[in-house]
KEDREN-158439 format. One record per residue (C-alpha): chain; z, y, x; residue number from 1; residue in three letters. Coordinates in Angstrom, 3 decimals, m for minus. Each point is the difference from the previous one (the first is absolute). Layout:
 dotor        Z        Y        X tivo margu
     A        Z        Y        X  NUM   ALA
...
//
This chain:
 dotor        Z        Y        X tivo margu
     A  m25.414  m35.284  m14.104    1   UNK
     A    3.042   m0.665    1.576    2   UNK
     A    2.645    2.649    1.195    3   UNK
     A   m2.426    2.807   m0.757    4   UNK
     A   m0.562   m1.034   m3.885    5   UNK
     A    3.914   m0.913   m0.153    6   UNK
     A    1.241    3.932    0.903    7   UNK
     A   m3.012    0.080   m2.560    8   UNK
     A    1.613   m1.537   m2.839    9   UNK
     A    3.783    1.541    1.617   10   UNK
     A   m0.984    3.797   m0.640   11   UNK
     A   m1.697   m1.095   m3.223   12   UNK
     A   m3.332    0.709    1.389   13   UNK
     A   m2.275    0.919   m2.886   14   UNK
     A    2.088    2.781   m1.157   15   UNK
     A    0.526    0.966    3.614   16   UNK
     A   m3.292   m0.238    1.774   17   UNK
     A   m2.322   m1.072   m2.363   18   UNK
     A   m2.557   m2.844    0.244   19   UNK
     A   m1.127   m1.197    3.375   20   UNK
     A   m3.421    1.919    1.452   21   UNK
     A   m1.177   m3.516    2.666   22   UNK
     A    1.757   m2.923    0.838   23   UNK
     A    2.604   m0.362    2.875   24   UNK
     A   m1.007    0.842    3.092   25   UNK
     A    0.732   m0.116    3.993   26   UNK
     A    1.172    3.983    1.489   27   UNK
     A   m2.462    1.039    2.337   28   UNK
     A    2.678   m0.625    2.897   29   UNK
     A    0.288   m4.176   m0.843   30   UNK
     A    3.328    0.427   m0.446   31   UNK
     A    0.404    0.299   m4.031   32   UNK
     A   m1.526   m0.364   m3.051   33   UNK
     A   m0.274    2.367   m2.831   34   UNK
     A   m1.256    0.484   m3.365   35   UNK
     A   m1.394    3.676   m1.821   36   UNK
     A    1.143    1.070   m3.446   37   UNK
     A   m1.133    2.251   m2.093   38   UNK
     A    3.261    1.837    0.486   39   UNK
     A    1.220   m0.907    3.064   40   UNK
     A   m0.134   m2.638    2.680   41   UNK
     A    2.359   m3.308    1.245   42   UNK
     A   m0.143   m0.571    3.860   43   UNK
     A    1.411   m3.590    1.408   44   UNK
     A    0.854   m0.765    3.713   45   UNK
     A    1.956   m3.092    0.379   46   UNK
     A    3.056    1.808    1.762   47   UNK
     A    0.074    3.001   m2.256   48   UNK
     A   m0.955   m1.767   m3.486   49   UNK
     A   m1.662    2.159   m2.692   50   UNK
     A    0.388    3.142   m0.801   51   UNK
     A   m1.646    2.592   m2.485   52   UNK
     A   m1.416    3.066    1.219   53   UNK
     A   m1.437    2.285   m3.055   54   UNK
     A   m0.973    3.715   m1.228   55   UNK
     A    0.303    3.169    2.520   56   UNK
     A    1.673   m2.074    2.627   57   UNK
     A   m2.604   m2.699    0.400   58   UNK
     A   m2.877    2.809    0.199   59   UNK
     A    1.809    1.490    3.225   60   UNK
     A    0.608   m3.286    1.468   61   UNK
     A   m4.034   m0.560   m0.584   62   UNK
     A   m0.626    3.096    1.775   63   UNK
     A    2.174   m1.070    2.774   64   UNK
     A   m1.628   m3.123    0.123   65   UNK
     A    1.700   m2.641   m1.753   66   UNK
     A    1.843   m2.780    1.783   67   UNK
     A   m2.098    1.068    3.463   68   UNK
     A    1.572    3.470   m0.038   69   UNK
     A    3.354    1.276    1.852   70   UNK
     A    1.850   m1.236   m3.174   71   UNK
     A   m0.397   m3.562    0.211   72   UNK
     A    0.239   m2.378   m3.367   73   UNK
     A    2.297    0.869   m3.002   74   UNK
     A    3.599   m0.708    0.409   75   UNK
     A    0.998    1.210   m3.774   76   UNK
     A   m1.356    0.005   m3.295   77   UNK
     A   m0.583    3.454   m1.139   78   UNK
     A    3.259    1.037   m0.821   79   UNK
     A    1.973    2.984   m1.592   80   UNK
     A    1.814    2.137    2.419   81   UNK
     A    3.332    0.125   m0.289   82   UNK
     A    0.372    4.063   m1.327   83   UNK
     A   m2.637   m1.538   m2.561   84   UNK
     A   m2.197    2.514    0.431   85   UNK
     A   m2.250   m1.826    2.042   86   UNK
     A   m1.726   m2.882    1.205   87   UNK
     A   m0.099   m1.957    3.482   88   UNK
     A   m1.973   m3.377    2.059   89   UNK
     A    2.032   m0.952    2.688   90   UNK
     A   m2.232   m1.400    2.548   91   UNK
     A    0.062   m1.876    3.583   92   UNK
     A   m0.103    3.237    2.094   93   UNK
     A    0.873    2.465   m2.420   94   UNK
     A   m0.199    0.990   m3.432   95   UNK
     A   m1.873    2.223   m2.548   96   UNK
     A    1.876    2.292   m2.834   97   UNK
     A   m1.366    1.314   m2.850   98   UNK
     A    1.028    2.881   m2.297   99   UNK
     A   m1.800    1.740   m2.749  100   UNK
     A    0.055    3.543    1.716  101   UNK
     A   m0.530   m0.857    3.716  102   UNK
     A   m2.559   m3.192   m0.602  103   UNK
     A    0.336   m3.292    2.508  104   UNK
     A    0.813    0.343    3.535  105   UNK
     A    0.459   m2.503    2.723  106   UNK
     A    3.104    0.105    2.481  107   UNK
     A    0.566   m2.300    3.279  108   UNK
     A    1.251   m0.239    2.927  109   UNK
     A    3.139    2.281    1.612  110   UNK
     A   m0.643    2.591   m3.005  111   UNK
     A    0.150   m2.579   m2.668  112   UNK
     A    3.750   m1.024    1.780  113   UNK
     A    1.386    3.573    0.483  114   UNK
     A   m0.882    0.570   m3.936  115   UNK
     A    1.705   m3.404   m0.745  116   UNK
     A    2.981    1.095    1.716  117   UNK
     A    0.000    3.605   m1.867  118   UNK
     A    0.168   m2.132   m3.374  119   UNK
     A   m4.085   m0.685   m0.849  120   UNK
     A   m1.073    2.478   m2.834  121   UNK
     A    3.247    0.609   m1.165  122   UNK
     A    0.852    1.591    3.496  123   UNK
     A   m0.159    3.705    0.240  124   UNK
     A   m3.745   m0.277    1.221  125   UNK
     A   m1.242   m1.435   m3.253  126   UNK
     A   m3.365   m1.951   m0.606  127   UNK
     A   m2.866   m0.064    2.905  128   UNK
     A   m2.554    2.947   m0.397  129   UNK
     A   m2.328   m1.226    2.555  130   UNK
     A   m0.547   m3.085    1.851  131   UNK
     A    0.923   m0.563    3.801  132   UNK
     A   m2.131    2.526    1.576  133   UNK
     A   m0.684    0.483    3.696  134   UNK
     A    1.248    3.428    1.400  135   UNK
     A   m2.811    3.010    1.104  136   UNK
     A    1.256   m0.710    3.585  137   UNK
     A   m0.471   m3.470   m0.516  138   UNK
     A    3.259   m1.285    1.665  139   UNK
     A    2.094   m0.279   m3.225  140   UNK
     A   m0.389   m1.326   m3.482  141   UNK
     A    1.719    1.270   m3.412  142   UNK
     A   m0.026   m0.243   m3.750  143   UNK
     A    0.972    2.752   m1.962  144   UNK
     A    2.484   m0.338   m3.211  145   UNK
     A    0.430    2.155   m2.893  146   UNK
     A    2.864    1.638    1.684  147   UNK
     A   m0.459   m0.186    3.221  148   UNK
     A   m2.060   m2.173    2.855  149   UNK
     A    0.708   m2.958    2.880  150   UNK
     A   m1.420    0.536    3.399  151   UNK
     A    0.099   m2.670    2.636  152   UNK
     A   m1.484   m0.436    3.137  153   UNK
     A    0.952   m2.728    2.742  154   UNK
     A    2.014    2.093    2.355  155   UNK
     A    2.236    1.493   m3.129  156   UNK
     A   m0.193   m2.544   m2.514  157   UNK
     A    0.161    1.062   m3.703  158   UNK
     A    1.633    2.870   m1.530  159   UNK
     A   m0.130    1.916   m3.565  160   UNK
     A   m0.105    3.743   m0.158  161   UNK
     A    0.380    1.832   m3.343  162   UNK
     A    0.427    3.152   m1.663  163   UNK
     A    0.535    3.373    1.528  164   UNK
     A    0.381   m1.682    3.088  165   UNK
     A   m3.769   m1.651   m0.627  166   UNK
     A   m1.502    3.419   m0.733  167   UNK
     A    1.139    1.707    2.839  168   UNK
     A   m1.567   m3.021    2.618  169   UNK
     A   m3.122    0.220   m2.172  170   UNK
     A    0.050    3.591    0.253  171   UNK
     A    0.447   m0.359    4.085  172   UNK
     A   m2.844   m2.609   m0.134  173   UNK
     A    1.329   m3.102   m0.601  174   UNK
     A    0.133   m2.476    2.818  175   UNK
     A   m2.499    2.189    2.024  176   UNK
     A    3.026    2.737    0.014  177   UNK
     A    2.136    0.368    3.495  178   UNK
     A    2.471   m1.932   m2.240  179   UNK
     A   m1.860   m3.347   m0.076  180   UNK
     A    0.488   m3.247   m2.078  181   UNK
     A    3.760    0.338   m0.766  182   UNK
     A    2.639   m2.431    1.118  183   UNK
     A    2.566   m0.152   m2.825  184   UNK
     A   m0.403   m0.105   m3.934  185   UNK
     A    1.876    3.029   m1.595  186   UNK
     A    3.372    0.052    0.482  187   UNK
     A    3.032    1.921   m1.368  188   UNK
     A    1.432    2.633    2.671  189   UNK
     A    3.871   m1.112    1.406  190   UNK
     A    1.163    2.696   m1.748  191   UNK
     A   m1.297   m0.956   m3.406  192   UNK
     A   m2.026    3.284   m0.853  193   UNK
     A   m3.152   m0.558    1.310  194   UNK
     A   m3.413   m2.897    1.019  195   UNK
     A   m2.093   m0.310    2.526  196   UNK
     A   m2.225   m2.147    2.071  197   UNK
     A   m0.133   m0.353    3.916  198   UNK
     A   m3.484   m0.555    1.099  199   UNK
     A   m1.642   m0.611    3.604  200   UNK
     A    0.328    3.789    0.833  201   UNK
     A    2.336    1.745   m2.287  202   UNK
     A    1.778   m0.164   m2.963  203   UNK
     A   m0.314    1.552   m3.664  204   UNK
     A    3.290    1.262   m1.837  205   UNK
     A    0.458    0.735   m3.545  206   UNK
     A    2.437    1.550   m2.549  207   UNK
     A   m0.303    1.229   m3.397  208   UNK
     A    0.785    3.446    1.169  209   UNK
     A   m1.828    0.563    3.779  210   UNK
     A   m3.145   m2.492   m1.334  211   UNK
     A   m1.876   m2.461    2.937  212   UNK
     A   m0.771    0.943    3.773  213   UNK
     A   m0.735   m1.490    3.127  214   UNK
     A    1.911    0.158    2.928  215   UNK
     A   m1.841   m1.249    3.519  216   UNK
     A   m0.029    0.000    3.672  217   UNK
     A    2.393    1.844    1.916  218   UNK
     A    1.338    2.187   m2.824  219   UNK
     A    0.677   m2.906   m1.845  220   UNK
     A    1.822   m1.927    2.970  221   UNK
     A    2.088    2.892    0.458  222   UNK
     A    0.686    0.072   m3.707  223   UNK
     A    1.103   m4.017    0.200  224   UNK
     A    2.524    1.307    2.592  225   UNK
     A    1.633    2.652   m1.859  226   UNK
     A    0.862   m2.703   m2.416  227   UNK
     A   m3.292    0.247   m2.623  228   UNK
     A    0.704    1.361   m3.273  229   UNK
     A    3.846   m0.814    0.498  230   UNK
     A    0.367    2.289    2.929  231   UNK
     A    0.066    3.909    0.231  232   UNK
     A   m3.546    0.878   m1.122  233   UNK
     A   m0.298   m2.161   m3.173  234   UNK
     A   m3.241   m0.942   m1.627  235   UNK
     A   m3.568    1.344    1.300  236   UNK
     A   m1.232    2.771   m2.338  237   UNK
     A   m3.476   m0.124    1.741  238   UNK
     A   m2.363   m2.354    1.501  239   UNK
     A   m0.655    0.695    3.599  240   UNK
     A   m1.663    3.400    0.371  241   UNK
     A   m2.080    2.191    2.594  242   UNK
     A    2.219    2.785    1.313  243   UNK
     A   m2.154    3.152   m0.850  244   UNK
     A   m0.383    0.784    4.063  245   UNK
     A   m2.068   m3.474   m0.146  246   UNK
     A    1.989   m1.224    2.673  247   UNK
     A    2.977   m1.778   m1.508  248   UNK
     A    1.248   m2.240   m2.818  249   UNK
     A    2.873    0.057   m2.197  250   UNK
     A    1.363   m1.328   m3.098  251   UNK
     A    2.106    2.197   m2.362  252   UNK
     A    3.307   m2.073   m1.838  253   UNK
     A    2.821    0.670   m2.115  254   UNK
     A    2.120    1.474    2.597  255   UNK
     A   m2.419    1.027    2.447  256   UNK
     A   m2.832   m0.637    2.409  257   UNK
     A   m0.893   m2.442    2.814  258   UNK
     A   m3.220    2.031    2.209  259   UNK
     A   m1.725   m1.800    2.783  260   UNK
     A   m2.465    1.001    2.472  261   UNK
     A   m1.384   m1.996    3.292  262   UNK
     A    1.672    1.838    2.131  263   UNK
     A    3.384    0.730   m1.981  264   UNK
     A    0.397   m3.337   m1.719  265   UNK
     A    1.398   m0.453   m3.403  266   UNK
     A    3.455    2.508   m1.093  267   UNK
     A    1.973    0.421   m2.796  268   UNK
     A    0.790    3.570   m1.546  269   UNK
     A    2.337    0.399   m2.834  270   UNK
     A    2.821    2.659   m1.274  271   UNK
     A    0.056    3.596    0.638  272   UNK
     A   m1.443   m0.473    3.080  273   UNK
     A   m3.642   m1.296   m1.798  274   UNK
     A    0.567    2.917   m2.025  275   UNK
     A    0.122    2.216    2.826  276   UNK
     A   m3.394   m1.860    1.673  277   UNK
     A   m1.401    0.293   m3.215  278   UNK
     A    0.659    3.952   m0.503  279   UNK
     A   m1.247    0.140    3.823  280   UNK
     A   m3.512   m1.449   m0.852  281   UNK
     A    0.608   m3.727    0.654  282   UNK
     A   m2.054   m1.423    3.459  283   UNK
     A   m2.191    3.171   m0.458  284   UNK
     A    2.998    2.366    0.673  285   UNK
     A    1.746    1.050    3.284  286   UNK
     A    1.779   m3.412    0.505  287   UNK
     A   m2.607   m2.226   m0.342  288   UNK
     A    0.637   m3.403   m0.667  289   UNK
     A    3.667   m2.015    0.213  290   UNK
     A    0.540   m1.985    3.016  291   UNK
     A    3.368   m1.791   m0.696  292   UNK
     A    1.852   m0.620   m3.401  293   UNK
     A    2.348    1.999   m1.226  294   UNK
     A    3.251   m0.578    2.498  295   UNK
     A    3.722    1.170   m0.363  296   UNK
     A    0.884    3.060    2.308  297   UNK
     A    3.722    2.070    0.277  298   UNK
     A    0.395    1.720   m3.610  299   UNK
     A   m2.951   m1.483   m1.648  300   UNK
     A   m3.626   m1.557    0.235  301   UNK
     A   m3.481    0.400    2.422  302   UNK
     A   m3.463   m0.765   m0.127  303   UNK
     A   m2.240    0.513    3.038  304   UNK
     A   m3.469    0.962   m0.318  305   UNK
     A   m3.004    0.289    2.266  306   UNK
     A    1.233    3.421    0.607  307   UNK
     A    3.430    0.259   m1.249  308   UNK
     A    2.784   m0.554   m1.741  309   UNK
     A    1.938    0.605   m3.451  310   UNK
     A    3.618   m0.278   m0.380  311   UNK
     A    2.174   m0.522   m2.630  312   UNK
     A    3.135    1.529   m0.464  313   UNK
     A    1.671   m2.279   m2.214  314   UNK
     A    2.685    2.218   m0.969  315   UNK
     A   m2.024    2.816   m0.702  316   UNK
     A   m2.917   m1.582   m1.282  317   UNK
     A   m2.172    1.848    1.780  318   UNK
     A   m3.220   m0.968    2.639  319   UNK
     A   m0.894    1.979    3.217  320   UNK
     A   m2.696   m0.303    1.880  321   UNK
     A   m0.211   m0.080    3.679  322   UNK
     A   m3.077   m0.044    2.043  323   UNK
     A   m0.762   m1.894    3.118  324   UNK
//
């Protein structure tokens, strides 16, 4: 009767949805009235009007508990997405998207915005994979995408992370990682060669030819004020590592090394002078561990270490040591 047998008649019903399984009815909420098809079903509310729900799509929003769930009522008919692959039900607080190969899932909220903004399904994300999931540490939520995932949480709001830059946080652990919930989506590097993301704690950098790793804490502050990938050192080549002493921390990139320990603090080696640390036995040689950057002296370059120094002779090419 009414609105609900008029979308009915409008979607050409018995082809559609088939004949009618019980009369029209009131939702259990008061608000709406429905009716059950064999195919399908038509909910009514007097501000949204009546839309069809139907197939894989109305089977999730059954498990998620109809028009009492976090969805709401239908918004949409069932409709075609627009890569035509496939299928979507906008609803009042979210939506749920179908596709033959990853089923139905429901998106809301802050995640179902960030992937609007990307570009829905036809974003680089593609179709939902899961629905919005609560976090193991239970202070985020996320719903992972064929290529890639959103993560939200109140204090960092929503963010995608994909790819090689996705691996390496799920290798780390995730959101239980030092790194934390990240801050950004994935962005292209100033210089145009590279991605990453900036997260609570850290970063992860990528480029076809060095791969993904994380930069954090101190290393990665003093890294930010060499000038990141755009300054002397270039892109990381590892994540943060152990020093083999066990007492320090250091991260290895294209033109050298920042090392940190609590005492020392975070330093940058690079050139012929790293080379010369390097031939010496790195932290566990004579010098120990830097203590300053690499500074300008007369006729060349210095490091200080914990118990030295190397100098370059820039004309010569050649690094000395000198003992404290």
């Amino acid at each position: 009767m009414g609105d609900i047998k008029a979308k009915y008649d409008a979607v050409n019903g018995p082809v559609l949805l088939g004949a009618c399984q019980a009369g029209e009815l009131s939702t259990p909420d008061g608000v709406g009235r429905f009716n059950h098809f064999e195919r399908g079903s038509i909910y009514w509310t007097p501000t949204l009007g009546a839309h069809v729900v139907m197939g894989q799509i109305r089977i999730k929003w059954e498990q998620l508990d109809w028009e009492r769930g976090a969805l709401g009522y239908p918004l949409t008919d069932e409709l075609t997405t627009p890569d035509g692959v496939g299928r979507y039900n906008h609803f009042e607080r979210g939506s749920i998207y179908w596709m033959e190969a990853t089923g139905a899932w429901e998106i809301h909220g802050d995640i179902r915005a960030k992937w609007e903004q990307l570009g829905w399904e036809r974003s680089e994300l593609g179709y939902p994979t899961t629905g919005e999931t609560k976090t193991p540490d239970g202070a985020g939520r996320y719903n992972h995408f064929q290529n890639g995932s959103i993560y939200w949480t109140q204090a960092t709001g929503a963010h995608e992370v994909r790819g090689l830059i996705r691996a390496k946080w799920e290798q780390l652990g995730w959101e239980k990682s030092y790194l934390g919930y990240p801050t950004t989506d994935e962005q292209a590097t100033p210089d145009g060669v590279g991605r990453y993301n900036h997260f609570e704690r850290g970063s992860i950098y990528f480029t076809p030819a060095t791969g993904a790793h994380e930069v954090i804490g101190d290393i990665n502050t003093k890294w930010i004020a060499l000038g990141r990938e755009a300054g002397l050192l270039g892109y990381p080549l590892t994540d943060e590592t152990k020093t083999p002493d066990g007492v320090g921390r250091f991260n290895h990139f294209q033109n050298g090394s920042i090392y940190w320990t609590a005492t020392t603090g975070a330093h940058e080696v690079h050139g012929p002078i790293r080379a010369k640390w390097e031939s010496l036995g790195w932290e566990t040689g004579a010098l120990g561990y830097p203590v300053k950057d690499e500074y300008a002296v007369t006729g060349g370059r210095e490091s200080e270490f914990q118990k030295g120094f190397l100098t370059l002779n820039t004309a010569t090419n050649t690094v000395t040591v000198r003992m404290k």
